[in-house]
C-alpha positions in Angstrom: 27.8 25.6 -67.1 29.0 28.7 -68.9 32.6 26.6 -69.8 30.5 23.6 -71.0 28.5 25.6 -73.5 31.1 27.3 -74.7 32.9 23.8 -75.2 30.0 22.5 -76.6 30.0 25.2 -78.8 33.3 24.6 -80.2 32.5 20.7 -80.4 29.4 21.7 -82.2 31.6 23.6 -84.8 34.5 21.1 -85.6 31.3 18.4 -86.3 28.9 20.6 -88.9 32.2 22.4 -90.2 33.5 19.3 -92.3 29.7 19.1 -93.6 29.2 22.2 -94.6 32.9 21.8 -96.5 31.8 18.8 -98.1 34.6 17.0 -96.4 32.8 14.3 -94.3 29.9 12.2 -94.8 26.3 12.5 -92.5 27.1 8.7 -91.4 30.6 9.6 -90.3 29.5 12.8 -88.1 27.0 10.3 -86.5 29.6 8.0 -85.2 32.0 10.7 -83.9 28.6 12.2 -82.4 28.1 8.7 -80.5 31.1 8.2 -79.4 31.4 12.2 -77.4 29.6 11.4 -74.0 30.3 14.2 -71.5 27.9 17.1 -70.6 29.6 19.3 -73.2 28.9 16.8 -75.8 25.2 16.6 -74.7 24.8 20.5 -75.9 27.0 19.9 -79.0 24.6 17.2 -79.8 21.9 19.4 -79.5 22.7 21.8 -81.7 24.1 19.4 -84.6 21.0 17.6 -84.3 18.7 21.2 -84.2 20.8 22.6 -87.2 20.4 19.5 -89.4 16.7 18.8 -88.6 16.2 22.5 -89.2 18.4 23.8 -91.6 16.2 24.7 -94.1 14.1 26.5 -91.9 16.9 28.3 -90.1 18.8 29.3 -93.3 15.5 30.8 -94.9 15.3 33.1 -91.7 18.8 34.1 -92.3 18.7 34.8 -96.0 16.0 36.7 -94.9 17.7 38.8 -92.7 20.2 40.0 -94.9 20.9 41.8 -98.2 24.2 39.6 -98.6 23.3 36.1 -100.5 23.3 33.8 -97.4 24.8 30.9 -100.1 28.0 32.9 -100.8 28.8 33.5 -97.4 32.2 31.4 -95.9 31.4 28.1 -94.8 32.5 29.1 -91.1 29.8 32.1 -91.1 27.2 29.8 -92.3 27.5 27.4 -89.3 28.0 30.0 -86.6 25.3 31.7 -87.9 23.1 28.2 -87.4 24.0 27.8 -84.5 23.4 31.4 -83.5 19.9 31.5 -84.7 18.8 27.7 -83.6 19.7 29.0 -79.8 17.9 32.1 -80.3 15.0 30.1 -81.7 15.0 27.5 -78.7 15.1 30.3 -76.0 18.7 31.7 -75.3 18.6 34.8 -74.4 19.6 36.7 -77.9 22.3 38.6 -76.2 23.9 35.4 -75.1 23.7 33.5 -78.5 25.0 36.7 -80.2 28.2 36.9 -78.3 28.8 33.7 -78.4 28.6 33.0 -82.1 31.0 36.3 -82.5 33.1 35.2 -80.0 33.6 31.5 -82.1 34.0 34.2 -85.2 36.7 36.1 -84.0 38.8 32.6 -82.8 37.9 30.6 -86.1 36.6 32.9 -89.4 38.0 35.5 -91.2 39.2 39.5 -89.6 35.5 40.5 -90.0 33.4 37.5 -89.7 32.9 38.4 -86.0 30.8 41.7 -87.4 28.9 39.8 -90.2 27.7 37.4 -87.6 26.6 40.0 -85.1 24.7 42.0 -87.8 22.8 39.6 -89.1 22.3 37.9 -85.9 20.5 41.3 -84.4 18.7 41.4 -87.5 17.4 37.9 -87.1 16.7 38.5 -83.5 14.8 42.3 -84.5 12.9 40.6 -87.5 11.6 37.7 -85.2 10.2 40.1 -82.4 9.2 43.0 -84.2 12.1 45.3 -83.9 12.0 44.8 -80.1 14.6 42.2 -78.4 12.3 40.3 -75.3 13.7 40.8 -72.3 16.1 43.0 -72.7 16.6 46.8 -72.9 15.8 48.0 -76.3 15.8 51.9 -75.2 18.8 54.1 -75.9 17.9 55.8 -72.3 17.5 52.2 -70.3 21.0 51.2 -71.9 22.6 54.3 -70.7 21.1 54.2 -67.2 22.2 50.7 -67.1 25.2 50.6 -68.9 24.4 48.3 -71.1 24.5 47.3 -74.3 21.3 47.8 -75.8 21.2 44.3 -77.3 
């Protein structure tokens, strides 16, 4: 499952990246979108359809979430950051949707896109539940016991 997503991911990626670029047309995506069948392609389907039902929504919560002008950001940032925040907002755990966006962002945008997206990904994630992330440890002391994160 954890190979599919990550595939889906990817396939997710290479169909709103040409949007976002202005380089393919809505009705075009569709087709391609039809004609992808496998389970990967179910997820990828789930989060084009998510991010272009929702984008408005989505990218007011990320302009919100940062001082940087969401706008001006690289094309590639602004769809792994979609992506990002429509899995956090349907329930994946944040951790999860945070490494995988900055794992996409180190493979596909710029030296330090992978930092951008974690930062305002965690700043979604803290905005949304009150400086707290659910289910996870949030507690310098818990993270140290654990060896965690902290995320």
């Amino acid at each position: 499952m954890k190979k599919e997503r990550r595939i889906a991911r990817e396939l997710a990626l290479k169909f709103l990246f040409p949007l976002e670029v202005g380089g393919e047309p809505e009705t075009s995506l569709r087709n391609r979108m039809e004609n992808c069948g496998d389970e990967a392609c179910s997820y990828a389907k789930f989060l084009v359809k998510g991010i272009m039902e929702r984008k408005d929504e989505i990218d007011k919560l990320l302009s919100s979430s940062t001082r940087r002008n969401f706008h001006n950001l690289l094309p590639i940032e602004k769809v792994l950051l979609r992506m990002g925040a429509l899995e956090i907002l349907t329930g994946l755990k944040p951790s999860i949707a945070i490494n995988e966006a900055v794992e996409l962002a180190k493979k596909y945008g710029e030296v330090s896109s992978y930092r951008l997206i974690n930062a305002i990904l965690d700043s979604l994630v803290r905005r949304l539940q009150g400086g707290k992330i659910a289910g996870e440890r949030s507690k310098k002391g818990e993270s140290e016991k654990t060896g965690g994160t902290g995320l």
